[in-house]
C-alpha positions as a Markdown table, in Angstrom:
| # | Residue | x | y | z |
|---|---|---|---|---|
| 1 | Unk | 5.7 | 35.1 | 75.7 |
| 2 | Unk | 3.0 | 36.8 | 78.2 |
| 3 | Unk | 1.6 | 35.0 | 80.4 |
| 4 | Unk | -1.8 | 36.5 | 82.9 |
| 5 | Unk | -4.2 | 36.0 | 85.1 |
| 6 | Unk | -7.5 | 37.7 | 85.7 |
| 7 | Unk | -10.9 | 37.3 | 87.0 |
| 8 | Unk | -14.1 | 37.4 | 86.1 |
| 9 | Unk | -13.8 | 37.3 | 82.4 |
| 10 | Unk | -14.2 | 34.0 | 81.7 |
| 11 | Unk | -15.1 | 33.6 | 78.0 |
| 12 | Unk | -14.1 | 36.8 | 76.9 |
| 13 | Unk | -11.3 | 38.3 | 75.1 |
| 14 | Unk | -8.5 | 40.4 | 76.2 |
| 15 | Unk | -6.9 | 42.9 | 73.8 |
| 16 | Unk | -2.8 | 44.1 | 73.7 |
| 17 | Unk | -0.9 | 47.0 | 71.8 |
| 18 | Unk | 2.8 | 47.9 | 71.3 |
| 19 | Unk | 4.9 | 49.3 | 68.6 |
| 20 | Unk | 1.6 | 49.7 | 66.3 |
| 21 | Unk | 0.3 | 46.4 | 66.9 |
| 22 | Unk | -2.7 | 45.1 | 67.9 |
| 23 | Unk | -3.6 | 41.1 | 69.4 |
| 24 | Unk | -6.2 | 39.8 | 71.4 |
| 25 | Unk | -6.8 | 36.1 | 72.4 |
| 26 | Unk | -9.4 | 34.3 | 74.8 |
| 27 | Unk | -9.6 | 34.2 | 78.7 |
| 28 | Unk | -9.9 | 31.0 | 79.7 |
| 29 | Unk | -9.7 | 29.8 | 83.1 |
| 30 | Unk | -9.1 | 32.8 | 84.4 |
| 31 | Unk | -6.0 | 33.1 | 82.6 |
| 32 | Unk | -4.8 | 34.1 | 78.7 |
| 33 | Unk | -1.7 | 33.8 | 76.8 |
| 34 | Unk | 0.0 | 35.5 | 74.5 |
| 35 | Unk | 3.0 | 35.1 | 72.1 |
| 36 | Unk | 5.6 | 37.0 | 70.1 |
| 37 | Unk | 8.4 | 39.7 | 70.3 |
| 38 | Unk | 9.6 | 42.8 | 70.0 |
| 39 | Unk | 12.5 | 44.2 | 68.8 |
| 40 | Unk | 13.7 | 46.1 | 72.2 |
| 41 | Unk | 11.8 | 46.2 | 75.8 |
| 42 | Unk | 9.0 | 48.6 | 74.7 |
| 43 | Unk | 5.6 | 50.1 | 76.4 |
| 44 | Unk | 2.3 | 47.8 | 75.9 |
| 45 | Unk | -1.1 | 48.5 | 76.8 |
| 46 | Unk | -2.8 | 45.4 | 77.6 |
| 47 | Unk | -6.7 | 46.0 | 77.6 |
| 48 | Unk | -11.1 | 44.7 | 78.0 |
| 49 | Unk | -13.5 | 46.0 | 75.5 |
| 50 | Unk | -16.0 | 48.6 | 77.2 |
| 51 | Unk | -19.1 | 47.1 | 78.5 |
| 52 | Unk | -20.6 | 49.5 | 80.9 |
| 53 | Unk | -20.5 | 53.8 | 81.1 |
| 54 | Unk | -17.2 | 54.0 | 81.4 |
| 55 | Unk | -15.8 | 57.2 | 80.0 |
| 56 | Unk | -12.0 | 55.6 | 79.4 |
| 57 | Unk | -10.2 | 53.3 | 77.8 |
| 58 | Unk | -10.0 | 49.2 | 80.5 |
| 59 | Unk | -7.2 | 48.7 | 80.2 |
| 60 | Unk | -2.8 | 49.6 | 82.0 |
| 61 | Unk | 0.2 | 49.9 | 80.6 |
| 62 | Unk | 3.4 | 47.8 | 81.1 |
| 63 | Unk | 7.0 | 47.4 | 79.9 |
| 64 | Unk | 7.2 | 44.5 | 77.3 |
| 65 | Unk | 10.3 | 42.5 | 76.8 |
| 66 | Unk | 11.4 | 39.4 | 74.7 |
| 67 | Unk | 11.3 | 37.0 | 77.9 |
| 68 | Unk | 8.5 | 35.1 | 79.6 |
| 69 | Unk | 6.4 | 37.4 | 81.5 |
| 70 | Unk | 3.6 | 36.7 | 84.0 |
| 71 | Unk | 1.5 | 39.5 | 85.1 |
| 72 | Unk | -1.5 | 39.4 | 87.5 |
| 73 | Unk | -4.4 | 41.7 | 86.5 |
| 74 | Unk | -7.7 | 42.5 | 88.8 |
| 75 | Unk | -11.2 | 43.5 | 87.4 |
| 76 | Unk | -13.4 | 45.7 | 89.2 |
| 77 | Unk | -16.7 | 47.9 | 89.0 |
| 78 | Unk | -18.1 | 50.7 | 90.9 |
| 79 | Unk | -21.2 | 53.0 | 90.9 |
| 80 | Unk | -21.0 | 56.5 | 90.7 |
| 81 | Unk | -23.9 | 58.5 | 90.2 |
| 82 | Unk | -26.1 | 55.9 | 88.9 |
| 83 | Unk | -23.4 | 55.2 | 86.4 |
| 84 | Unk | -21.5 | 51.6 | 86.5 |
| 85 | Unk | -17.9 | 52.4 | 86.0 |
| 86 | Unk | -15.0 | 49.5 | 85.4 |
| 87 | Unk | -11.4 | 49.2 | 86.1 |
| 88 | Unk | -8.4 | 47.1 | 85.7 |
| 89 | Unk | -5.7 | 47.3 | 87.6 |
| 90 | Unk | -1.8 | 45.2 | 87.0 |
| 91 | Unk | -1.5 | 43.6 | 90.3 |
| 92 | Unk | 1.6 | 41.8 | 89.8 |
| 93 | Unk | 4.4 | 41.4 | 86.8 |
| 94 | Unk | 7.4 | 38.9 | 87.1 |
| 95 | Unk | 9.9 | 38.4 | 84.1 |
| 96 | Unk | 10.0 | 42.0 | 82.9 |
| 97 | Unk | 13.3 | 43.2 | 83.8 |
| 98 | Unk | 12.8 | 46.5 | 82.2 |
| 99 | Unk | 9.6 | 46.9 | 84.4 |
| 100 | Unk | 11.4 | 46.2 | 87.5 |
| 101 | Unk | 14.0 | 48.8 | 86.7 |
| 102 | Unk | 11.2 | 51.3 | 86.0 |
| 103 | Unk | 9.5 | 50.4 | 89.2 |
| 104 | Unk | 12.6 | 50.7 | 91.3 |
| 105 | Unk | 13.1 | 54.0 | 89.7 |
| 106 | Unk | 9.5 | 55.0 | 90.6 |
| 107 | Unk | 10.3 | 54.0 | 94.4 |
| 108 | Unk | 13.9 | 56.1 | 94.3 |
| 109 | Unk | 11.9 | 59.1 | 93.2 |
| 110 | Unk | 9.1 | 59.5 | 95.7 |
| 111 | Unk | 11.5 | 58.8 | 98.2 |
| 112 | Unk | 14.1 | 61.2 | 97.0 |
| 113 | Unk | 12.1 | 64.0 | 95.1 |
| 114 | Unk | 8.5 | 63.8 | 95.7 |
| 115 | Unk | 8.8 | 63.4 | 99.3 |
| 116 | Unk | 11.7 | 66.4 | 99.9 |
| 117 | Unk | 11.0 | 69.5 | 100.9 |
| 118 | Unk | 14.0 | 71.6 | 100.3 |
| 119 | Unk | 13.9 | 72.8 | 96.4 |
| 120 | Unk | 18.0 | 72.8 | 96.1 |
| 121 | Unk | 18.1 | 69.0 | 97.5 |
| 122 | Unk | 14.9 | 68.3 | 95.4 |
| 123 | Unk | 16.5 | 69.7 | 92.5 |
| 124 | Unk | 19.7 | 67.5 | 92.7 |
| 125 | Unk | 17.6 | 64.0 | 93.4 |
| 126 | Unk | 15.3 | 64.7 | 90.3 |
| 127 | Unk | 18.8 | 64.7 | 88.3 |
| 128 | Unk | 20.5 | 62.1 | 89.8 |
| 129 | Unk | 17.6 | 59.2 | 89.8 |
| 130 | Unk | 16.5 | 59.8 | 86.3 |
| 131 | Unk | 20.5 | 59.8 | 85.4 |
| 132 | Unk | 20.8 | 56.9 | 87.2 |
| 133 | Unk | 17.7 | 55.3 | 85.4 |
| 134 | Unk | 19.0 | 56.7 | 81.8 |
| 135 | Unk | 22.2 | 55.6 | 82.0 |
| 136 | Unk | 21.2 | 51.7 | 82.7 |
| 137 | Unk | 18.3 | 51.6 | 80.5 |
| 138 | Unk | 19.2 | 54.2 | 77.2 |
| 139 | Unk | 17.9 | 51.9 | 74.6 |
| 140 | Unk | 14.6 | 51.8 | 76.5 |
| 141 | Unk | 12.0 | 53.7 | 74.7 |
| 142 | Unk | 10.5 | 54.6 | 78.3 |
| 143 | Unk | 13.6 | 56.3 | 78.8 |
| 144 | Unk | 12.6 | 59.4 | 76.4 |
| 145 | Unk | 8.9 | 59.4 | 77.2 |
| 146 | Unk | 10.4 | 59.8 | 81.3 |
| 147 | Unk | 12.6 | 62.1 | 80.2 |
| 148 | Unk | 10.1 | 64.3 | 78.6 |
| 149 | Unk | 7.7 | 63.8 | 80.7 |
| 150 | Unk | 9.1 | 64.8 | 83.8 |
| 151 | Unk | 11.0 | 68.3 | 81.6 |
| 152 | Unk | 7.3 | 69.4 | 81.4 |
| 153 | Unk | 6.0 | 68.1 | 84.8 |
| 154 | Unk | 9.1 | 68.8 | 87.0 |
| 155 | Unk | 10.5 | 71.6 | 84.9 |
| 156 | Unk | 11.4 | 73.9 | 87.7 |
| 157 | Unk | 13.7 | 71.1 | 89.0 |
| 158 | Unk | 15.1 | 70.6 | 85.5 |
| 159 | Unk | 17.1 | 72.8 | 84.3 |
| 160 | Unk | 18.5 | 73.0 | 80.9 |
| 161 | Unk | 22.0 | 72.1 | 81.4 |
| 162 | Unk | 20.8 | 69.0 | 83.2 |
| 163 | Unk | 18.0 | 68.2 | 80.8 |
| 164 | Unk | 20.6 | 68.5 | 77.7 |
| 165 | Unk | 22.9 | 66.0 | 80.0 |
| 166 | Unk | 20.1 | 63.5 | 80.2 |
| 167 | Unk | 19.4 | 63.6 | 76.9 |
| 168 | Unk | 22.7 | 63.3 | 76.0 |
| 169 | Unk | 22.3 | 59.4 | 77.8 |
| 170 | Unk | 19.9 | 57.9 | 75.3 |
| 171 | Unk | 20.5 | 56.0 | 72.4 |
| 172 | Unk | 18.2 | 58.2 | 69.8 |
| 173 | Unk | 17.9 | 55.0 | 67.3 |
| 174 | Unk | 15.9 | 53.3 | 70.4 |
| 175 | Unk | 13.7 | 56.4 | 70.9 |
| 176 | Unk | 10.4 | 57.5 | 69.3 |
| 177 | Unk | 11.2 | 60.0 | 66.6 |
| 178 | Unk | 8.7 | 62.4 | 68.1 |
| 179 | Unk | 9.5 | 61.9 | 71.6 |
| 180 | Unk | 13.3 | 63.3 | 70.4 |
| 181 | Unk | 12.0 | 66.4 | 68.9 |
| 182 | Unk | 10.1 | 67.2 | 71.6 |
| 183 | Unk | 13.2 | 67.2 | 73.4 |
| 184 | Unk | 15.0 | 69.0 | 71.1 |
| 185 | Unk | 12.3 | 71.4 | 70.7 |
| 186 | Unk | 12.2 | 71.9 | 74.4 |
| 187 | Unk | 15.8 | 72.4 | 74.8 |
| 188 | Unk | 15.6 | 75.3 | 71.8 |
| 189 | Unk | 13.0 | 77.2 | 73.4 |
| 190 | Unk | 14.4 | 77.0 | 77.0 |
| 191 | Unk | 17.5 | 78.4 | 75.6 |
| 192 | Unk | 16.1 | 81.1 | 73.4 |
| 193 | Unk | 12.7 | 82.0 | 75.2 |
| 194 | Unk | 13.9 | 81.2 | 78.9 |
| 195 | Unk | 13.2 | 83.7 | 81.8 |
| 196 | Unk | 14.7 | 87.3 | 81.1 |
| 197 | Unk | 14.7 | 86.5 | 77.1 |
| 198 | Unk | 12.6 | 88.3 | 74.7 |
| 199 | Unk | 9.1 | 87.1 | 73.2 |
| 200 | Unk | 8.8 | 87.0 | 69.6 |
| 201 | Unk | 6.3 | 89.9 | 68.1 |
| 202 | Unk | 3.7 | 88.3 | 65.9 |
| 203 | Unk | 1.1 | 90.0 | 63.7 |
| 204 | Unk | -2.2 | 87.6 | 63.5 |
| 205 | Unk | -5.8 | 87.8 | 62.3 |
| 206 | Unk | -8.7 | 88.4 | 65.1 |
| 207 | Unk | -11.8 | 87.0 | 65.6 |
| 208 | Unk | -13.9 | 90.0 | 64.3 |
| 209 | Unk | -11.3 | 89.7 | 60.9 |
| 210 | Unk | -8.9 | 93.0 | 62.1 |
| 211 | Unk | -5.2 | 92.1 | 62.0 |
| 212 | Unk | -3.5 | 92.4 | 66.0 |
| 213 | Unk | -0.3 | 93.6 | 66.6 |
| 214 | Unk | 1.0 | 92.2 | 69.7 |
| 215 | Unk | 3.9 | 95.1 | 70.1 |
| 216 | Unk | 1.5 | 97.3 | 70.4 |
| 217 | Unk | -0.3 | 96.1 | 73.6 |
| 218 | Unk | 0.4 | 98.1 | 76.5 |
| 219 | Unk | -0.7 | 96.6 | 79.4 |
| 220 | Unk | 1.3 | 95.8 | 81.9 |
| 221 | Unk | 1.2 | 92.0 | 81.8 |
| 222 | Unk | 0.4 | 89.8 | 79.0 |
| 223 | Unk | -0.3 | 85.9 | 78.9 |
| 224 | Unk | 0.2 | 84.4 | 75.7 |
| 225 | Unk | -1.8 | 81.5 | 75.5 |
| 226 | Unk | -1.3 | 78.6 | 72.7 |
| 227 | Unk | -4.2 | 76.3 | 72.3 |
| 228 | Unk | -7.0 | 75.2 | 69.7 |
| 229 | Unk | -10.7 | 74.0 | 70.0 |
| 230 | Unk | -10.1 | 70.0 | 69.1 |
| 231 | Unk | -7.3 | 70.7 | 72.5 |
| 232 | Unk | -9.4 | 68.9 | 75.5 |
| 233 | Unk | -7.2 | 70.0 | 78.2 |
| 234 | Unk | -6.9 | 73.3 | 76.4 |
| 235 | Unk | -11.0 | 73.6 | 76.9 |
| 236 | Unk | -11.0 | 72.2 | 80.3 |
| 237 | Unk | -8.4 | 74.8 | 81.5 |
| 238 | Unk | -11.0 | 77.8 | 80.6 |
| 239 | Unk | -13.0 | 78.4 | 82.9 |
| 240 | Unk | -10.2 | 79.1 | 85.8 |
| 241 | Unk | -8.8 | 81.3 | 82.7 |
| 242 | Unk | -12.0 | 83.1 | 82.4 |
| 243 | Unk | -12.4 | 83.7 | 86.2 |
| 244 | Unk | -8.9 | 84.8 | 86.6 |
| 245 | Unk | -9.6 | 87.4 | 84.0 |
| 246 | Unk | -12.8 | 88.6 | 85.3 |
| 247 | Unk | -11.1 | 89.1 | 88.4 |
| 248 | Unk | -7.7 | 90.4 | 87.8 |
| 249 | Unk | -8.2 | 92.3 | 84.4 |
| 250 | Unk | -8.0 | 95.7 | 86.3 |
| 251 | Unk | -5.1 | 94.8 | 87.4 |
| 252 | Unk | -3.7 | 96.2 | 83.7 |
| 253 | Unk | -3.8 | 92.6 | 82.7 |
| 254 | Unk | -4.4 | 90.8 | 79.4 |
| 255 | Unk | -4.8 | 87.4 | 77.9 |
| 256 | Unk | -4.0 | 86.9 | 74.4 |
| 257 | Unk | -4.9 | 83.2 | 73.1 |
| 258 | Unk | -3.6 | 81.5 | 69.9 |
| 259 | Unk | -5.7 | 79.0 | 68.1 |
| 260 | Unk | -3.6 | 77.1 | 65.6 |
| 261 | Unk | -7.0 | 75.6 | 64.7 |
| 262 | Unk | -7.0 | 74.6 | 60.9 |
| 263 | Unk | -10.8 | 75.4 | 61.0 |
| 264 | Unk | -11.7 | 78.6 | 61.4 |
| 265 | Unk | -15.6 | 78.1 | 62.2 |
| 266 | Unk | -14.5 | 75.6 | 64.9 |
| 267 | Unk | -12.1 | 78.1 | 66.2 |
| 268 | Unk | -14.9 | 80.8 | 66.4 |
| 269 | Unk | -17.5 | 78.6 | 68.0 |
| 270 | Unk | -15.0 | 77.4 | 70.5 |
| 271 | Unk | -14.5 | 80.8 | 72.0 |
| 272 | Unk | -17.8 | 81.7 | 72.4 |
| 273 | Unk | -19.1 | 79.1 | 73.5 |
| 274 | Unk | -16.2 | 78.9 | 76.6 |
| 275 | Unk | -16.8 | 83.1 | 77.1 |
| 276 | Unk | -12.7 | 83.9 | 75.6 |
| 277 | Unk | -13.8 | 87.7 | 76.7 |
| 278 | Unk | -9.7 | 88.9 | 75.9 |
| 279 | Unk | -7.8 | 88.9 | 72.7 |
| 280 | Unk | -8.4 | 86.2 | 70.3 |
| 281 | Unk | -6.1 | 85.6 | 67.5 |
| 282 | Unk | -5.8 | 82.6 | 64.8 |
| 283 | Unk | -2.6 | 81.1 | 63.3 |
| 284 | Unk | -4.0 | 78.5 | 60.9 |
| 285 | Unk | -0.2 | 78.1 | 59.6 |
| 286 | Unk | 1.3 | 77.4 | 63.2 |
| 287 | Unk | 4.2 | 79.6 | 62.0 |
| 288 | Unk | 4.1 | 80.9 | 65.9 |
| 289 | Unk | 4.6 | 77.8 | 66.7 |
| 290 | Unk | 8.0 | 77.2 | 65.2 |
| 291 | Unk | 8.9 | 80.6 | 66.4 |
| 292 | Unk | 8.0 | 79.5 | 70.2 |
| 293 | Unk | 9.6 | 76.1 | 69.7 |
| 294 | Unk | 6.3 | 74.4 | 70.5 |
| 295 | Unk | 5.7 | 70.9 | 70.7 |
| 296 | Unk | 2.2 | 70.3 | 72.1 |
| 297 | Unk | -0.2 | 72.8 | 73.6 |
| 298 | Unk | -1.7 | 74.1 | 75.9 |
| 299 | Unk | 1.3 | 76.6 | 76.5 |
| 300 | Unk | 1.7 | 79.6 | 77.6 |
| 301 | Unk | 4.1 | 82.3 | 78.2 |
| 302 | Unk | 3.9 | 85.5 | 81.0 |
| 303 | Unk | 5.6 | 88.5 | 79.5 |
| 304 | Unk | 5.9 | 91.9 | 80.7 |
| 305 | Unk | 4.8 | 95.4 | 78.4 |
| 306 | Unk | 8.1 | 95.3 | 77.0 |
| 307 | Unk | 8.1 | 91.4 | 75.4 |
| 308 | Unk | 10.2 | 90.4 | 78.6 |
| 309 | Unk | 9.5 | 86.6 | 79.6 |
| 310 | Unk | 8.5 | 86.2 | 82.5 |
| 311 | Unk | 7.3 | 82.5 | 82.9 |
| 312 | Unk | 5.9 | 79.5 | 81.1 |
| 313 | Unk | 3.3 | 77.7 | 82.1 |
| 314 | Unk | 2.3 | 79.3 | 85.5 |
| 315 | Unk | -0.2 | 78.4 | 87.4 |
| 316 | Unk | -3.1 | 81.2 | 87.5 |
| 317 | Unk | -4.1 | 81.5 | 91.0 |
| 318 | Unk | -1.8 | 79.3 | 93.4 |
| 319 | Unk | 1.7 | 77.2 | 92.5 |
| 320 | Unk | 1.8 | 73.7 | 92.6 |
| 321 | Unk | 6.0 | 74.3 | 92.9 |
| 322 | Unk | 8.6 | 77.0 | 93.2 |
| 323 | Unk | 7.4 | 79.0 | 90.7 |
| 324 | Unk | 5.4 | 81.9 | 91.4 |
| 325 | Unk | 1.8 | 81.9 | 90.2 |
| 326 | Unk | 0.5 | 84.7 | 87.5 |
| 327 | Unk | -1.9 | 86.0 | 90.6 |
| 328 | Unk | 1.4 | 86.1 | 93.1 |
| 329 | Unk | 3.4 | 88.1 | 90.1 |
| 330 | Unk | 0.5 | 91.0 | 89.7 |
| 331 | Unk | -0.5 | 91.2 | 93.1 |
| 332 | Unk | 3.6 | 91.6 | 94.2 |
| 333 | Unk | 3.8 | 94.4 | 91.4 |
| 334 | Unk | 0.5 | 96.7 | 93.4 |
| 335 | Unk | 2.8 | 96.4 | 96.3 |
């Protein structure tokens, strides 16, 4: 059973998903209930319909558990640029155990990762909170999405060994099926297209209809970029990708982008309208994608003129970790 409060929705109804379900039930008094179970401790996304401008979905996410739960929520709107914009925020949850466990997990890692400085000590935390957090919750399904999650996020502080370890923790029949084969997909391509290793060749179609070769590119240093025009965060990361190569294509650089759009016309109208000046290649059969062990996209790969890998996923102009950006690699080669 969940139990909430909230305010200033008196008369209205408030909406819940989780495991492909969908409820809803009435606020009254400033408070709703609703019942049920689940089969195992499981994400829910407890939300308000849209009444004003805002862009995103009212609503946050919690863990869900087959116990009484009481959680507090808090409405709010603000004005930006003329626009009225709403928000609700989870105050308060009590019954959840999972939650708490996810929550003092949360707390371990800012303390122990997020707030280090040195990369070796930062490096061993990451490992040992999420082990710690795996190995007491394995049949929790926010166990894999963590685990996942912080292989892309934190991958410098995650290596393979230890994200094979972790894995290795969870009780797969728990898990999403896709969240495990994103794992396991990660795991292949660290271990076959890691740092050092060499990038598959791949013969594609161009925009202008000429088949590319990518062995026969010579410059210097290549980014292979994976992405397609439905891809928001694909589109949103093109202009930085567009100044970068304005400014650094002298520097014997080139980008080479590959759409697995389905749609060609949508693939064609996508990079021109966001100015793809470089190389621009279409692999409506995602067969590159198999052969990069690709699970979701954008992602990219820095290789050198002779198919060397040289990173994934690199910032363009300044890291955000210990990696070295794609500007810090060329400029440290004119040197």
């Amino acid at each position: 059973m969940l139990k909430g409060s909230i305010n200033d929705q008196n008369g209205k109804y408030i909406f819940i998903k989780y495991e492909g379900k969908k409820d809803s039930t009435l606020i009254k008094n400033n408070s709703f209930e609703f019942k049920g179970g689940v089969d195992s401790p499981t994400s829910a996304f407890i939300s308000l319909p849209n009444n004003t401008d805002t862009p995103w979905a009212i609503g946050t996410e919690f863990i869900l558990e087959n116990s009484t739960i009481f959680i507090t929520l808090h409405y709010s709107t603000e004005v930006k640029k003329d626009k009225v914009l709403e928000d609700l925020h989870l105050i308060d949850i009590k019954g959840s155990n999972s939650q708490l466990a996810f929550d003092n997990y949360n707390e371990d890692l800012i303390k122990a990762f997020h707030k280090e400085k040195n990369d070796s000590l930062k490096e061993v935390n990451l490992f040992r909170s999420l082990n710690k957090f795996l190995s007491k919750n394995p049949r929790l399904k926010k166990s894999g999405d963590e685990l996942i999650f912080r292989a892309y996020k934190n991958e410098s502080y995650l290596s393979t060994e230890n994200l094979e370890a972790l894995f290795e923790l969870l009780d797969t029949s728990y898990q999403e099926k896709k969240v495990m084969q994103k794992i396991e997909l990660l795991i292949q391509q660290r271990k076959k297209l890691g740092i050092g290793k060499q990038a598959p060749h791949f013969k594609l179609q161009k925009i202008n209809g000429e088949m590319f070769n990518s062995a026969q590119l010579k410059a210097d240093y290549i980014l292979i970029d994976f992405w397609a025009s439905w891809c928001m965060p694909c589109r949103i990361n093109h202009p930085e990708m567009v100044s970068f190569y304005r400014t650094n294509r002298g520097k014997n650089f080139e980008i080479v982008s590959v759409s697995i759009d389905k749609d060609k016309k949508a693939w064609q109208e996508a990079v021109k309208k966001d100015s793809l000046d470089w190389i621009n290649v279409i692999d409506t059969n995602r067969v590159m994608l198999k052969k990069y062990f690709i699970s979701g996209i954008p992602t990219s790969f820095l290789i050198d003129k002779n198919g060397k890998i040289l990173g994934k996923n690199l910032a363009l102009f300044k890291s955000n970790d210990n990696k070295p950006s794609v500007l810090e690699i060329l400029d440290a080669k004119e040197k």
